[in-house]
C-alpha positions as CSV (number, residue, x, y, z in Angstrom):
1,X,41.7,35.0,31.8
2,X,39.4,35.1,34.9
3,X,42.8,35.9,37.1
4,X,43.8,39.0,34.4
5,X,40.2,39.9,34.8
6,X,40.4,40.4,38.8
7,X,43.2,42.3,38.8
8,X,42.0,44.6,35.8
9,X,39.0,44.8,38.1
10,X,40.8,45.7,41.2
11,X,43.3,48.2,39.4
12,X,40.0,49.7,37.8
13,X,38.3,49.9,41.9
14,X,42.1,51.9,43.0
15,X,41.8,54.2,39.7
16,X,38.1,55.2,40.9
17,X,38.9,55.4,45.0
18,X,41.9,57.9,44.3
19,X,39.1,59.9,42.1
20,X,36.3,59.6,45.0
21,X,34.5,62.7,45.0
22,X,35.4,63.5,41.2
23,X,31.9,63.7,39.5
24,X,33.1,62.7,35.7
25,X,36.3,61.3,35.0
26,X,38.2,60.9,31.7
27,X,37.6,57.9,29.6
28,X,41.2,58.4,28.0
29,X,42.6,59.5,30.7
30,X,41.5,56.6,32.6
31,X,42.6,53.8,30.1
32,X,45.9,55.0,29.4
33,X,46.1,55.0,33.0
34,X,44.9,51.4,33.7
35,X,47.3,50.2,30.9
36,X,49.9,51.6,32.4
37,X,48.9,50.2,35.6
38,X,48.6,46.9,34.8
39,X,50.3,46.0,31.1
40,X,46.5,44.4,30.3
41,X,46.5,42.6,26.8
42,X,43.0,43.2,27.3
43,X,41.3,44.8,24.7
44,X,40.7,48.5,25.1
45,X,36.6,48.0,24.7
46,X,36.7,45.7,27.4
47,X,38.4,48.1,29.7
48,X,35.7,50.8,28.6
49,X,32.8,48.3,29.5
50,X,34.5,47.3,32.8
51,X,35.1,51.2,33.8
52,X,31.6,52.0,32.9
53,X,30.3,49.6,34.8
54,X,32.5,50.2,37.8
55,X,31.9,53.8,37.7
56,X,28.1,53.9,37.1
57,X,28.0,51.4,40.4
58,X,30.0,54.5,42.7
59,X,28.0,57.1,40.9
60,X,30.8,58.8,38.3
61,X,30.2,60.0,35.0
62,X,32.9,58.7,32.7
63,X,33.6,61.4,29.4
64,X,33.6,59.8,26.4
65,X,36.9,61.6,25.2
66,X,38.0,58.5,23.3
């Protein structure tokens, strides 16, 4: 679990760089996106938590468009 959680983590850092300068991204967007990305059997609240926190750390605003 700790390895699927690393690389959900470092999938979740790529998906924020390539949106650097983007003031609020898309909470859908953004988890259809990192499912896609990585196949995570994680569930879909713990992706939310982990974007939130990632994103409130560089500064973005994530819309809660769920």
């Amino acid at each position: 679990m700790a390895d699927q959680n690393a690389h959900i983590r470092a999938a979740i850092g790529r998906l924020l760089a390539e949106k650097t300068g983007v003031a609020v991204i898309s909470m859908r967007e953004s988890i259809a996106e990192l499912l896609a990305r990585t196949g995570a059997a994680l569930a879909v609240e713990n992706l939310q938590d982990m974007l939130l926190e990632m994103a409130e750390v560089r500064g973005m605003t994530v819309a809660l468009d769920v």
